[in-house]
C-alpha positions as CSV (number, residue, x, y, z in Angstrom):
1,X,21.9,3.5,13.0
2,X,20.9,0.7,10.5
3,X,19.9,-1.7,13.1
4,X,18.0,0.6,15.1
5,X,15.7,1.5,11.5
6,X,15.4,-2.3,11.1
7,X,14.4,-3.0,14.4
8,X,11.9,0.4,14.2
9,X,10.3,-1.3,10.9
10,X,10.0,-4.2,12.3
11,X,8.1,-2.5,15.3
12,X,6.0,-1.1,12.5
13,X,5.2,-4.1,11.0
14,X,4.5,-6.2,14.1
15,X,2.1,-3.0,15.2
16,X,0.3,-3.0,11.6
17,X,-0.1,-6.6,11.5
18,X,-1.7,-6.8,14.9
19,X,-3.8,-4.0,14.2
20,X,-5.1,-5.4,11.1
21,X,-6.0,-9.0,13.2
22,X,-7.9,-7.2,15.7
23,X,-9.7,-5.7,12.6
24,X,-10.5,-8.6,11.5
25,X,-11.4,-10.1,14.2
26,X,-13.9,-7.2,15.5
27,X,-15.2,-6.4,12.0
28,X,-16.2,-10.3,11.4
29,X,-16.1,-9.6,7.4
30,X,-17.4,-12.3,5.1
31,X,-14.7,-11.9,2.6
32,X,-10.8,-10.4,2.5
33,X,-9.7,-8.4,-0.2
34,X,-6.1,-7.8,-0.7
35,X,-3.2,-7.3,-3.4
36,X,-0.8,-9.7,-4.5
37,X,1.9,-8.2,-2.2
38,X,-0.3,-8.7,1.4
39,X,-1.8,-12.0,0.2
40,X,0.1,-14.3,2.4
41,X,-0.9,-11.8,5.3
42,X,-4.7,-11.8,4.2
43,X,-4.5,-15.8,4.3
44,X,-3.1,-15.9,7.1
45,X,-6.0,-13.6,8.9
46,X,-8.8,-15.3,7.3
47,X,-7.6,-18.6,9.3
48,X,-9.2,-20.6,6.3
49,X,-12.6,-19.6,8.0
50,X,-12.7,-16.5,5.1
51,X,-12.2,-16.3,1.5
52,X,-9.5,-14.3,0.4
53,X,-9.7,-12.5,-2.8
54,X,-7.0,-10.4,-4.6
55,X,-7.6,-7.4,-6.4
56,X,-6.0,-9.1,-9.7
57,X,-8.7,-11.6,-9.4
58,X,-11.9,-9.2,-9.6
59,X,-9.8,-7.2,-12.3
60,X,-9.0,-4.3,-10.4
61,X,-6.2,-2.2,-11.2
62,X,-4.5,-0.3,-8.5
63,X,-4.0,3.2,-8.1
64,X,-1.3,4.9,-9.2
């Protein structure tokens, strides 16, 4: 049972990852905005060609 809930959120994550490349790719956004935790996944979307802000950075806080 444990494996099959890793392999399922890992399904997840390869499905939300793709879906937010496509956004990105279709949406042609001039800058990413992101927390700390999805930073590494924002850099790696902007492909260097987009800066990548994090919410920290503009002094935002989250929502609780």
């Amino acid at each position: 049972m444990s494996e099959r809930k890793d392999r399922t959120k890992l399904g997840l994550s390869k499905y939300t990852a793709d879906a937010a490349e496509r956004a990105v790719e279709h949406s042609q956004p001039s800058l990413i905005l992101t927390d700390n935790t999805n930073l590494l996944a924002a850099e790696k979307l902007s492909n260097g060609t987009r800066p990548v802000l994090t919410l920290d950075q503009i002094g935002a806080r989250p929502l609780l």
